[in-house]
DODRENBA-96668 format. One record per residue: residue in three letters; x, y, z of N, C-alpha, C in turn; residue number from 1. Coordinates in Angstrom, 1 decimal. Layout:
// residues N
<site><r>ALA</r><n_x>X</n_x><n_y>Y</n_y><n_z>Z</n_z><ca_x>X</ca_x><ca_y>Y</ca_y><ca_z>Z</ca_z><c_x>X</c_x><c_y>Y</c_y><c_z>Z</c_z><k>NUM</k></site>
...
***
This chain:
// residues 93
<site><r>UNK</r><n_x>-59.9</n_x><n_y>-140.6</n_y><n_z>72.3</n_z><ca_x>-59.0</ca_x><ca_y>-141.4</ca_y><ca_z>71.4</ca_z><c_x>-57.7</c_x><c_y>-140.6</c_y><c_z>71.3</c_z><k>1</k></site>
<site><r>UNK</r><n_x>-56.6</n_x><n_y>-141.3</n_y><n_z>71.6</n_z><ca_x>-55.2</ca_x><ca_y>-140.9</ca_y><ca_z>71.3</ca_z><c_x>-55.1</c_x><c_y>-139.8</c_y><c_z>70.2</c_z><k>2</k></site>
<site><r>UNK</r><n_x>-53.7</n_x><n_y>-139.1</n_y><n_z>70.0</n_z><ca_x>-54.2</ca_x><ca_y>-138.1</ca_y><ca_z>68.6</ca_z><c_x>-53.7</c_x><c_y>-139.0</c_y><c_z>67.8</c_z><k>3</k></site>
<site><r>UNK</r><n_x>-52.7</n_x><n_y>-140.1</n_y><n_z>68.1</n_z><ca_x>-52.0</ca_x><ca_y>-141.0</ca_y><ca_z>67.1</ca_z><c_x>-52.6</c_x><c_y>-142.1</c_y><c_z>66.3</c_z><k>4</k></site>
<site><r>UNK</r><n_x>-53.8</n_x><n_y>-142.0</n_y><n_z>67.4</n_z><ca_x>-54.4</ca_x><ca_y>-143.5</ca_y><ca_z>66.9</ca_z><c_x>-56.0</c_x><c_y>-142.4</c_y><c_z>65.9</c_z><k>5</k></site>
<site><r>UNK</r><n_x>-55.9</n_x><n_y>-141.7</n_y><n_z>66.3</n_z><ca_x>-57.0</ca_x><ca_y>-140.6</ca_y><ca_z>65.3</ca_z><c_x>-56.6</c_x><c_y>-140.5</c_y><c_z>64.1</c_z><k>6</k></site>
<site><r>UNK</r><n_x>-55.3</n_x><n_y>-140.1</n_y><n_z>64.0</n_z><ca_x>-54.3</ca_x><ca_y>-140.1</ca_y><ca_z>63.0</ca_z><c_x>-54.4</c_x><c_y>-141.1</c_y><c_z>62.3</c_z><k>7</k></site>
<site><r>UNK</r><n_x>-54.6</n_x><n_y>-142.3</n_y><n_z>62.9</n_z><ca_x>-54.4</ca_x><ca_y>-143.8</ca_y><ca_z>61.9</ca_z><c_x>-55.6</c_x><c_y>-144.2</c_y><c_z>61.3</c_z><k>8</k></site>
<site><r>UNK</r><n_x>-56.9</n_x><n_y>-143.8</n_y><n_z>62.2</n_z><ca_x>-58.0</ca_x><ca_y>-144.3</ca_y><ca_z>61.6</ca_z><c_x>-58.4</c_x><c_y>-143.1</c_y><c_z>60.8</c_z><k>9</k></site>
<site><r>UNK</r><n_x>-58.2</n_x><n_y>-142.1</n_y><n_z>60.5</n_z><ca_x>-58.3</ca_x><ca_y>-140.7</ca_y><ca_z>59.3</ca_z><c_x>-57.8</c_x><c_y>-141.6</c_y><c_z>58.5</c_z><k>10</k></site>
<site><r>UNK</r><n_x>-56.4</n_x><n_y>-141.9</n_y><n_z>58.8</n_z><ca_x>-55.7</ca_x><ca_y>-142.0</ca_y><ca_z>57.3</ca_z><c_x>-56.4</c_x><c_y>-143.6</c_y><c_z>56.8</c_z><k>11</k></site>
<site><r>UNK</r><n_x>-56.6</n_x><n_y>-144.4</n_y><n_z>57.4</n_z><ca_x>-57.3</ca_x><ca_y>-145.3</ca_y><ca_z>56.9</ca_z><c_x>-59.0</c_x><c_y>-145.4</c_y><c_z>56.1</c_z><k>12</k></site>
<site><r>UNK</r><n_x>-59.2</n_x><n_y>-144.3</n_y><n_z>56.7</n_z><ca_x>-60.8</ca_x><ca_y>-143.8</ca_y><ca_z>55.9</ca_z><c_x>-60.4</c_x><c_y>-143.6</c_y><c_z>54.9</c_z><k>13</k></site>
<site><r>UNK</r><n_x>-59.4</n_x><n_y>-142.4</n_y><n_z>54.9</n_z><ca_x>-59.2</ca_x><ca_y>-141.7</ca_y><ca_z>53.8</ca_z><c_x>-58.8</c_x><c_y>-142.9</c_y><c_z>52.4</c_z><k>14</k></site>
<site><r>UNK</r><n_x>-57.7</n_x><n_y>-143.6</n_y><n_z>52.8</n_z><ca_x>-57.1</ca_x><ca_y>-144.4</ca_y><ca_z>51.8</ca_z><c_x>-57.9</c_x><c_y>-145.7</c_y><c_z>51.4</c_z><k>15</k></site>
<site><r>UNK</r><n_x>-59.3</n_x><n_y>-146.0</n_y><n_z>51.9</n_z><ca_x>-60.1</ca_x><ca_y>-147.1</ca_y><ca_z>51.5</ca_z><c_x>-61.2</c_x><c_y>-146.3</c_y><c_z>51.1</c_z><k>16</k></site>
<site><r>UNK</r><n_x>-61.1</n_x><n_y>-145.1</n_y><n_z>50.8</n_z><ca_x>-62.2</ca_x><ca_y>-144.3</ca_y><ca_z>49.8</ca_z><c_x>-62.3</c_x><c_y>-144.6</c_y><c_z>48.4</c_z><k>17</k></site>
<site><r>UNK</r><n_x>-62.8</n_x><n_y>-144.5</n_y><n_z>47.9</n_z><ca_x>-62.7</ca_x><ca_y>-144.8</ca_y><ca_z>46.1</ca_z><c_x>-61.7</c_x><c_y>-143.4</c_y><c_z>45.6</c_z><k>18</k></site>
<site><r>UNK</r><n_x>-61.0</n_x><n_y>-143.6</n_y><n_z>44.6</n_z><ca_x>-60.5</ca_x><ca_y>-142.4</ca_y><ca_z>44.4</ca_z><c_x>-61.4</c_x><c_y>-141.2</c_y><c_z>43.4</c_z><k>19</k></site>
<site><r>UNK</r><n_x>-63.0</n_x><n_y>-141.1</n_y><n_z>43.6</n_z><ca_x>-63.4</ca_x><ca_y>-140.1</ca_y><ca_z>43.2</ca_z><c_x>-63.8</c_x><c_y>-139.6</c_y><c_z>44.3</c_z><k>20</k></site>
<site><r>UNK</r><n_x>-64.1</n_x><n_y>-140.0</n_y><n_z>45.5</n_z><ca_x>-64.3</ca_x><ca_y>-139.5</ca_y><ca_z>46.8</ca_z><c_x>-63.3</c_x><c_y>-138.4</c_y><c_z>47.2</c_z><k>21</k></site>
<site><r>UNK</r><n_x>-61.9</n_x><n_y>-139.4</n_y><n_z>47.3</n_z><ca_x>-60.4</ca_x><ca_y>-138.8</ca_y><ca_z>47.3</ca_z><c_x>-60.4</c_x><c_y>-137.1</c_y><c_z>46.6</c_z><k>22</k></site>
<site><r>UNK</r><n_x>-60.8</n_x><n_y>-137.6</n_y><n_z>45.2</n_z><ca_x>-60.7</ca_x><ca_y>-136.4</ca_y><ca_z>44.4</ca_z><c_x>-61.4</c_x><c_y>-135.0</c_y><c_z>45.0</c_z><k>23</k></site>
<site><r>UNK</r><n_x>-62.8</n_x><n_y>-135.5</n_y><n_z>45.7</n_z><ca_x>-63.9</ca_x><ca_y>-134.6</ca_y><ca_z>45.8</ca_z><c_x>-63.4</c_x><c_y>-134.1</c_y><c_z>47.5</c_z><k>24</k></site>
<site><r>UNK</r><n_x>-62.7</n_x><n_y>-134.8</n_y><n_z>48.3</n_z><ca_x>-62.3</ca_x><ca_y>-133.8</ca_y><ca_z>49.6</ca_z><c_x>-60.9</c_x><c_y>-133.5</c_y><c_z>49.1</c_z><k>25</k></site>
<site><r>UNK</r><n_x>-60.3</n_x><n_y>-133.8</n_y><n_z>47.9</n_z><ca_x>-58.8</ca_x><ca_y>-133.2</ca_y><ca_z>48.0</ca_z><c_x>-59.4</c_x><c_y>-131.2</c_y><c_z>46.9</c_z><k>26</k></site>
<site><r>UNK</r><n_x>-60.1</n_x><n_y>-131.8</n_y><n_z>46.2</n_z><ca_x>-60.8</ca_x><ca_y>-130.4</ca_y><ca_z>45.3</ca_z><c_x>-61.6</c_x><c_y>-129.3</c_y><c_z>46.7</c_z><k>27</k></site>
<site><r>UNK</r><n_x>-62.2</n_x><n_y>-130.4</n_y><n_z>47.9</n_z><ca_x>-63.0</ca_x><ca_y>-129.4</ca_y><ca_z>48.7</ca_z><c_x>-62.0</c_x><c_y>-128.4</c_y><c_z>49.6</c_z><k>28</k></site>
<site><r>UNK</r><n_x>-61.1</n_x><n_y>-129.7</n_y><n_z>49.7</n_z><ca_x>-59.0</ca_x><ca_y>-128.9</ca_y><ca_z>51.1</ca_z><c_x>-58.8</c_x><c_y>-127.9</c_y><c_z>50.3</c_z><k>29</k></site>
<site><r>UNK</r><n_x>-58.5</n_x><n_y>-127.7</n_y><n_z>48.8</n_z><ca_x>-58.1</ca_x><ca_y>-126.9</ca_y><ca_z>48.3</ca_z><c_x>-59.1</c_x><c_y>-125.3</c_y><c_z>48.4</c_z><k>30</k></site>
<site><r>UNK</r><n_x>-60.7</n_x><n_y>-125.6</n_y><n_z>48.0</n_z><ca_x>-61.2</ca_x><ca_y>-124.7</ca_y><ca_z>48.2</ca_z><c_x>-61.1</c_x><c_y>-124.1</c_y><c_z>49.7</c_z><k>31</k></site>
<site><r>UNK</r><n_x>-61.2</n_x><n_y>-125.0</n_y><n_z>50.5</n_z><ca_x>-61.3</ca_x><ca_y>-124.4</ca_y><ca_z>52.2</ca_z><c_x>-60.1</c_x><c_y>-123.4</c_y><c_z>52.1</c_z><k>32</k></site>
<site><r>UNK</r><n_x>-58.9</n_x><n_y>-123.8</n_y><n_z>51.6</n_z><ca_x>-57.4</ca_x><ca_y>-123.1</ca_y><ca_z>51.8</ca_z><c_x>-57.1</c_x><c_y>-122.3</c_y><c_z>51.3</c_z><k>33</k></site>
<site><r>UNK</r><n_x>-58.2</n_x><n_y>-121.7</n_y><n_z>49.6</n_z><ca_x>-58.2</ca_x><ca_y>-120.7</ca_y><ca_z>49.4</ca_z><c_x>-59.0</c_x><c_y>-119.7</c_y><c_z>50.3</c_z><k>34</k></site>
<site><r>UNK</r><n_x>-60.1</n_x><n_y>-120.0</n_y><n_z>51.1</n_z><ca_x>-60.8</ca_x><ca_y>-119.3</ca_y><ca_z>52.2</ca_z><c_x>-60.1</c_x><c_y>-118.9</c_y><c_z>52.8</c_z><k>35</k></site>
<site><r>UNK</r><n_x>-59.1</n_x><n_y>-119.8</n_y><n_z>53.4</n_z><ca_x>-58.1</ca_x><ca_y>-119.2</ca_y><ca_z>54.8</ca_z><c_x>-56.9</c_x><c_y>-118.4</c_y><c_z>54.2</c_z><k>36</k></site>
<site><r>UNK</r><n_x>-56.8</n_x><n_y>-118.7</n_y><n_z>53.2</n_z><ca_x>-55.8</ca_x><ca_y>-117.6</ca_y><ca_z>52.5</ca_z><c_x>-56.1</c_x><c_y>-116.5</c_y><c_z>52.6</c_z><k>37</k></site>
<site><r>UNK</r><n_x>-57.4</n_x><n_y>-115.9</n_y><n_z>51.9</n_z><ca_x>-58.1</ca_x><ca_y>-114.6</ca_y><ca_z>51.8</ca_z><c_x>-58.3</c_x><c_y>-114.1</c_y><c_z>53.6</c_z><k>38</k></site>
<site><r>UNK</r><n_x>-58.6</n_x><n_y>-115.2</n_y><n_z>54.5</n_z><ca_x>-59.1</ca_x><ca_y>-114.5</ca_y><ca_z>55.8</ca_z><c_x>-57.7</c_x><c_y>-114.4</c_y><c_z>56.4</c_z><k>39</k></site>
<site><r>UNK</r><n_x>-56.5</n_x><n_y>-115.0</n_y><n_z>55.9</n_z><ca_x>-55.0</ca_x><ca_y>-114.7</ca_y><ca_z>56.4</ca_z><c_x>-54.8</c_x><c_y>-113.0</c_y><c_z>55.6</c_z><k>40</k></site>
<site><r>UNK</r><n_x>-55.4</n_x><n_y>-112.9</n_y><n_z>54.7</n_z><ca_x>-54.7</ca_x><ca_y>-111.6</ca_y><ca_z>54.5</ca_z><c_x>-55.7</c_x><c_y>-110.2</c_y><c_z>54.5</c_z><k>41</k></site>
<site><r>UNK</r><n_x>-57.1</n_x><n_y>-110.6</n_y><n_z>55.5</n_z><ca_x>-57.6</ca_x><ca_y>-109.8</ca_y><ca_z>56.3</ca_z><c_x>-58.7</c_x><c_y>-109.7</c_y><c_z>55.8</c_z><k>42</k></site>
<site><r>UNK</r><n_x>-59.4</n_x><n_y>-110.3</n_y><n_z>54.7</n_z><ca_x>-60.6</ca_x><ca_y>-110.3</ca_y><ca_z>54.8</ca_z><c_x>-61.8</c_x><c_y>-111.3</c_y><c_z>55.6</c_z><k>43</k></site>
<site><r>UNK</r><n_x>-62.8</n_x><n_y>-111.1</n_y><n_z>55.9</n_z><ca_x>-63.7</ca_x><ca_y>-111.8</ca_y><ca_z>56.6</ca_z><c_x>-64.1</c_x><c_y>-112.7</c_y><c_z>56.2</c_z><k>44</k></site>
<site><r>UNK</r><n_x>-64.2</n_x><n_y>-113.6</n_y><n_z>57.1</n_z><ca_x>-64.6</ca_x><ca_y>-115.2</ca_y><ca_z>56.9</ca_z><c_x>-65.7</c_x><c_y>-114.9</c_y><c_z>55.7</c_z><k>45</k></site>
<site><r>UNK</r><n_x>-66.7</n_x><n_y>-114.4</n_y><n_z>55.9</n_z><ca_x>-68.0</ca_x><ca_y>-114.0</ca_y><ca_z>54.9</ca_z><c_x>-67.4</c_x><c_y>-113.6</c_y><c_z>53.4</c_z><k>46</k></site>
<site><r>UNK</r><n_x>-66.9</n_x><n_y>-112.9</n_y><n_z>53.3</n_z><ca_x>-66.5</ca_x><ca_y>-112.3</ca_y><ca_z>52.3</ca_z><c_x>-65.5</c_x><c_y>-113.5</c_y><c_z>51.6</c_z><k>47</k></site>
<site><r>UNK</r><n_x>-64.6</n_x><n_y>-113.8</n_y><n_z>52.3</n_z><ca_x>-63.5</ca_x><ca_y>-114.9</ca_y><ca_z>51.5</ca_z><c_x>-64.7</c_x><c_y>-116.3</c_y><c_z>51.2</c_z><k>48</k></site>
<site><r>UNK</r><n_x>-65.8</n_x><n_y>-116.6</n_y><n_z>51.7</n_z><ca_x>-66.6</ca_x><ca_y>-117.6</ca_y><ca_z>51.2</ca_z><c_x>-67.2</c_x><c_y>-117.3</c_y><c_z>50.5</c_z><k>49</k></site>
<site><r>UNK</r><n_x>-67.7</n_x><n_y>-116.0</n_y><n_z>50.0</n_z><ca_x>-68.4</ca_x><ca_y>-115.5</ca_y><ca_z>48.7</ca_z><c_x>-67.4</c_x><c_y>-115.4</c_y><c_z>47.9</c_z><k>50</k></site>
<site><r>UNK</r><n_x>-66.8</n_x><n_y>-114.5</n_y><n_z>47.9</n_z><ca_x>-65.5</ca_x><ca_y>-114.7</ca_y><ca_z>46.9</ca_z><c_x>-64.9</c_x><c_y>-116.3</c_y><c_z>46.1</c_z><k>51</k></site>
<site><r>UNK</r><n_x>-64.9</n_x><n_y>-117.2</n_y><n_z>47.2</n_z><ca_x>-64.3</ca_x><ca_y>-118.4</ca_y><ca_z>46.2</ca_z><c_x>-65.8</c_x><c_y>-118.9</c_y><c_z>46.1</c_z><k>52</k></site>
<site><r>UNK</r><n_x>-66.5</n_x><n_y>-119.1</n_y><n_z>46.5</n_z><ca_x>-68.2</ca_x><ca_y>-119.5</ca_y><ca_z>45.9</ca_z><c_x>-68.1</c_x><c_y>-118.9</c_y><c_z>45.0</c_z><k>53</k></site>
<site><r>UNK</r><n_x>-67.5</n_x><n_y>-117.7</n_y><n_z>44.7</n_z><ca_x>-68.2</ca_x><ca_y>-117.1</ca_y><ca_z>43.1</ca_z><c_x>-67.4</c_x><c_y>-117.8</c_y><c_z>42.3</c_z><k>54</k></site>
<site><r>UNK</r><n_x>-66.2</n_x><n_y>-117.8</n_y><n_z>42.4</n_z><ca_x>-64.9</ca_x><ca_y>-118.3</ca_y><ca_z>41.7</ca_z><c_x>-65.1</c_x><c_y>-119.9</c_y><c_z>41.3</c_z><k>55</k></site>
<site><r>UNK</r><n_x>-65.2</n_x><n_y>-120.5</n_y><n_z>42.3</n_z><ca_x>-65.7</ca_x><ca_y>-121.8</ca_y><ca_z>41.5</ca_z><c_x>-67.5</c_x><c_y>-122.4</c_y><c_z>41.1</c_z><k>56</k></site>
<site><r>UNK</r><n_x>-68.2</n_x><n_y>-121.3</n_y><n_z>41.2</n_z><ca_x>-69.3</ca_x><ca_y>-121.6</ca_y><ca_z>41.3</ca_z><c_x>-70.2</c_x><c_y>-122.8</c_y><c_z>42.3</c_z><k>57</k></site>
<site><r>UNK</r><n_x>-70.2</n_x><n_y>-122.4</n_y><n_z>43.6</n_z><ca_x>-70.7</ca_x><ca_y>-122.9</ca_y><ca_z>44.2</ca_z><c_x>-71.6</c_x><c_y>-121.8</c_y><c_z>45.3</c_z><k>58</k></site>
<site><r>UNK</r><n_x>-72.2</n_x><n_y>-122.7</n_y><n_z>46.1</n_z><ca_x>-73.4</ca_x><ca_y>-122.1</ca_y><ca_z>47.3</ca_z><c_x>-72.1</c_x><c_y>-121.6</c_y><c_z>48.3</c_z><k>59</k></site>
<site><r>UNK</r><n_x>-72.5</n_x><n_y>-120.4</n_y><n_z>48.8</n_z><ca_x>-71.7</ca_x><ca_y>-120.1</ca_y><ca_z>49.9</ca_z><c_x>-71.9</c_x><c_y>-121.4</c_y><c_z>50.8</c_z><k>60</k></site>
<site><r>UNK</r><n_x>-73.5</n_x><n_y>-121.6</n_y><n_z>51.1</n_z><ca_x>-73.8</ca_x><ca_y>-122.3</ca_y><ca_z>52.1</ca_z><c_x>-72.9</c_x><c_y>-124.2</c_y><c_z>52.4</c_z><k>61</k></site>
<site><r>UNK</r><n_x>-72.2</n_x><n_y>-124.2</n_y><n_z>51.0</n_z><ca_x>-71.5</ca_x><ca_y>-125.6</ca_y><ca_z>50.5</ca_z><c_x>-70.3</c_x><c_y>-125.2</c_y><c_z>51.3</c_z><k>62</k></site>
<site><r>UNK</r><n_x>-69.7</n_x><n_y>-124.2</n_y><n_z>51.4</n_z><ca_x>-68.7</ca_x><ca_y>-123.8</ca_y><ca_z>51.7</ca_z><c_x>-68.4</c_x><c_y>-123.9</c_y><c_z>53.3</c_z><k>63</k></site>
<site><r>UNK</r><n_x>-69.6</n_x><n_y>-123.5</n_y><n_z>53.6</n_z><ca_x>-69.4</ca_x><ca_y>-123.0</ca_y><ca_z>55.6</ca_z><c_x>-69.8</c_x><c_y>-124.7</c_y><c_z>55.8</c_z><k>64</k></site>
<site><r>UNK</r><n_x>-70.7</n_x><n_y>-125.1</n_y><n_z>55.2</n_z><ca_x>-70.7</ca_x><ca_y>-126.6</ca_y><ca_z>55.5</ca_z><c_x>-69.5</c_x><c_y>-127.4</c_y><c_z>55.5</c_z><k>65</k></site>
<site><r>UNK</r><n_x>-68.3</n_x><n_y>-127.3</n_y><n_z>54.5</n_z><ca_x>-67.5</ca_x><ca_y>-128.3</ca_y><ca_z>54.7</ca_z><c_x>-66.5</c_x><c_y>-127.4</c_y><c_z>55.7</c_z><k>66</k></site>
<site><r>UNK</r><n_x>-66.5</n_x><n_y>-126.2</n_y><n_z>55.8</n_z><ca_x>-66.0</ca_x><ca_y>-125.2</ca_y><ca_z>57.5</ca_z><c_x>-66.7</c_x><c_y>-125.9</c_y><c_z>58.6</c_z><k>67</k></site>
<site><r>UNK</r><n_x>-67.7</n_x><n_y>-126.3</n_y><n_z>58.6</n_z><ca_x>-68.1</ca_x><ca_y>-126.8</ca_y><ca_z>59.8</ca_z><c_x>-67.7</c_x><c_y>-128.3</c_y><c_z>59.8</c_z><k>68</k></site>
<site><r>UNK</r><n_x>-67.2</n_x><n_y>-129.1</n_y><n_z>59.0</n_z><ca_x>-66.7</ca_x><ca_y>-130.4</ca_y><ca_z>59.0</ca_z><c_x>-65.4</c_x><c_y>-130.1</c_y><c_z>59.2</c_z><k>69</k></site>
<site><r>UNK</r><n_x>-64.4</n_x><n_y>-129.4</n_y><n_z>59.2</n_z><ca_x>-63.5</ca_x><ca_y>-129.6</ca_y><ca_z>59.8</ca_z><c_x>-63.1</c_x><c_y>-128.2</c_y><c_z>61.0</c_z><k>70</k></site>
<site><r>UNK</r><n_x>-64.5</n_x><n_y>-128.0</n_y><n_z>61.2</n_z><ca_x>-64.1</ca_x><ca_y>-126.9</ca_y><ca_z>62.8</ca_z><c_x>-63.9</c_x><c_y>-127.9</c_y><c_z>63.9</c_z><k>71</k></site>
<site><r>UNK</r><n_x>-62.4</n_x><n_y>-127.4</n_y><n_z>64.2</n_z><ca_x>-61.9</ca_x><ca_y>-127.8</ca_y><ca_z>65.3</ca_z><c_x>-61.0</c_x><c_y>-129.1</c_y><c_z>65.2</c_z><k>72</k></site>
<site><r>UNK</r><n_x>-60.6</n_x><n_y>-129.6</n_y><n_z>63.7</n_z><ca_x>-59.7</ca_x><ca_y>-130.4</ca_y><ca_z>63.1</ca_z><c_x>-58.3</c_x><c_y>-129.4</c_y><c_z>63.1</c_z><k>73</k></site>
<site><r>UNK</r><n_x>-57.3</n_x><n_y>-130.3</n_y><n_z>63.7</n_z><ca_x>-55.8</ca_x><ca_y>-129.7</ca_y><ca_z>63.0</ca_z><c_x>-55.9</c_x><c_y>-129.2</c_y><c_z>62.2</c_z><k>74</k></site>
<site><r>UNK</r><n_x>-54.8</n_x><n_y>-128.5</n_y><n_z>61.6</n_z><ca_x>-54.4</ca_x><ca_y>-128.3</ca_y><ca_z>60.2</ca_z><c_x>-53.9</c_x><c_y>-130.0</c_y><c_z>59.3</c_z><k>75</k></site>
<site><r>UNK</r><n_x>-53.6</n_x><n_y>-130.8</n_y><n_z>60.1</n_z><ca_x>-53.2</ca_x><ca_y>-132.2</ca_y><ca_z>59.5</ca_z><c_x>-54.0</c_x><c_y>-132.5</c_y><c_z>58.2</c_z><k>76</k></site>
<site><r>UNK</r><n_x>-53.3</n_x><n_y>-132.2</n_y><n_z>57.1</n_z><ca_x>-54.3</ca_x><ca_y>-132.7</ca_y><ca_z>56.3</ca_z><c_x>-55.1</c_x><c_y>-133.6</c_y><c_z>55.8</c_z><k>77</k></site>
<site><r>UNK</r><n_x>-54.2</n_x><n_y>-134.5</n_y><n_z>56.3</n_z><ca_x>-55.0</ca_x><ca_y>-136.3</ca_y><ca_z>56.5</ca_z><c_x>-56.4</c_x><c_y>-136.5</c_y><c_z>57.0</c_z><k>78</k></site>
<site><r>UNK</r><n_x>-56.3</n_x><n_y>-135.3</n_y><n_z>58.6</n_z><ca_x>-57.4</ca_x><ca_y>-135.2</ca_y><ca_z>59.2</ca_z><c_x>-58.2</c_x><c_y>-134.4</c_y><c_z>58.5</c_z><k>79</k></site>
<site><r>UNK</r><n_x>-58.1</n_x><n_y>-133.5</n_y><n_z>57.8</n_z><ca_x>-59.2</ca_x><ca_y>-133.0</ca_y><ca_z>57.3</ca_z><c_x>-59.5</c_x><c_y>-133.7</c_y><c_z>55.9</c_z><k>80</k></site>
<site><r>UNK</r><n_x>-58.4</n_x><n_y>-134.3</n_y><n_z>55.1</n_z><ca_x>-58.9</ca_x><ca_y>-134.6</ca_y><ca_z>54.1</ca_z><c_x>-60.3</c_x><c_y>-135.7</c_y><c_z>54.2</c_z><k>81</k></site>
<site><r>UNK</r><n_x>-59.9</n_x><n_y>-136.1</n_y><n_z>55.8</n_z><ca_x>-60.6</ca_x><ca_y>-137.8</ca_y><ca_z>55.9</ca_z><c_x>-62.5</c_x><c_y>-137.0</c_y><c_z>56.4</c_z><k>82</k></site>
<site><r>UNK</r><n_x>-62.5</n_x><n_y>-135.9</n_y><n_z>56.5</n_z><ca_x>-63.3</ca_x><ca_y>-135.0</ca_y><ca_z>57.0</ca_z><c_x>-64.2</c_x><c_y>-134.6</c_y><c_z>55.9</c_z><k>83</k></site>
<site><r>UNK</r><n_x>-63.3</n_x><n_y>-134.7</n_y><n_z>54.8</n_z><ca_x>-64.0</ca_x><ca_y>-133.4</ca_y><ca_z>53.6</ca_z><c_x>-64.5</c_x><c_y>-134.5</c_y><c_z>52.8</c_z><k>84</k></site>
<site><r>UNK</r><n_x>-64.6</n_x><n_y>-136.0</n_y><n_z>53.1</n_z><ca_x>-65.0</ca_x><ca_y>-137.0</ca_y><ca_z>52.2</ca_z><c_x>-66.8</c_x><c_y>-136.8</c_y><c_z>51.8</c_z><k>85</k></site>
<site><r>UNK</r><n_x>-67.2</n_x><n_y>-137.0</n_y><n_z>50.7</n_z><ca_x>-68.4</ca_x><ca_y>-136.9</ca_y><ca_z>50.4</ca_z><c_x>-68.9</c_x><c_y>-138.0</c_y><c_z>52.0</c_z><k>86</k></site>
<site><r>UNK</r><n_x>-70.2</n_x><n_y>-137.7</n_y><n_z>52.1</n_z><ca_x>-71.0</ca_x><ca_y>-138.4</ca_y><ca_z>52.9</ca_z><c_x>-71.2</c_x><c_y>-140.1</c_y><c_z>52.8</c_z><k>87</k></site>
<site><r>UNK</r><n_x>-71.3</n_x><n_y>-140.0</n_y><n_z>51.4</n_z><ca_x>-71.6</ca_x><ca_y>-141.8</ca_y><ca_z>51.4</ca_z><c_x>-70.4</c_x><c_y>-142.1</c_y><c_z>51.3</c_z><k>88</k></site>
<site><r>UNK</r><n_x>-69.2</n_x><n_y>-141.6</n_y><n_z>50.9</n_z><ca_x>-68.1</ca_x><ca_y>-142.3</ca_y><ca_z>51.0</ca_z><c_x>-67.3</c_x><c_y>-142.4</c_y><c_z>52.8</c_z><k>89</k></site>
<site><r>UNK</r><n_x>-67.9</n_x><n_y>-141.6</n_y><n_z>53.3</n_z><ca_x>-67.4</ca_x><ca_y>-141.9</ca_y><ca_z>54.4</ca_z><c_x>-68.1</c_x><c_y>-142.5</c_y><c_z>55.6</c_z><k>90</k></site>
<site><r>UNK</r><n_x>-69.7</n_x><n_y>-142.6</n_y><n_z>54.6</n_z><ca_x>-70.6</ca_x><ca_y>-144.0</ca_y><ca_z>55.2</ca_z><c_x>-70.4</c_x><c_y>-145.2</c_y><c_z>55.2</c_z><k>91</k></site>
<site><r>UNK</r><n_x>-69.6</n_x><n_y>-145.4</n_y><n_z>54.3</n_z><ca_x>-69.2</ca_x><ca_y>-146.8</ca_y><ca_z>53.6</ca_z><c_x>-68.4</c_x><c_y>-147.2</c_y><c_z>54.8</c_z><k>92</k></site>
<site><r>UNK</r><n_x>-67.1</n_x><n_y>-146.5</n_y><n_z>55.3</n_z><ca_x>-66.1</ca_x><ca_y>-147.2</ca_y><ca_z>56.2</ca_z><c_x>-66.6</c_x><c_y>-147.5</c_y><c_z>57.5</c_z><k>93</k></site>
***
């Protein structure tokens, strides 16, 4: 698939999600970004996922799971937001 037309059908998932869906991959981008923050300023993937698991109270293992939904996504955030959607909401489209 084109990257443009990838681009179109992301943003279309994304924007025919309900907006508590919306809420729950825009709350997950943010957590991922504080991960890549901490591993931008040299600590290890491991450690920056315990660290914000502790911080918002979650499973590390919640964490590397939505890492593994957008391994190998742009930085585009469209594309990953359309990525970080709960599961039934992006069963639905």
């Amino acid at each position: 698939m084109p990257e443009a037309e990838f681009r179109r059908s992301s943003l279309r998932k994304f924007k025919h999600a309900s907006s508590a869906a919306r809420a729950k991959a825009a709350a997950r981008y943010t957590i991922l970004s504080e991960v890549e923050v901490l591993q931008a300023e040299g600590v290890t993937a491991s450690a920056a996922v315990f660290t914000v698991a502790q911080r918002y109270n979650l499973h590390q293992s919640t964490i590397w799971v939505w890492r593994s939904a957008v391994n190998g996504c742009d930085l585009d955030p469209v594309n990953r937001l359309s990525r970080l959607l709960p599961k039934e909401a992006a069963d639905a489209r």
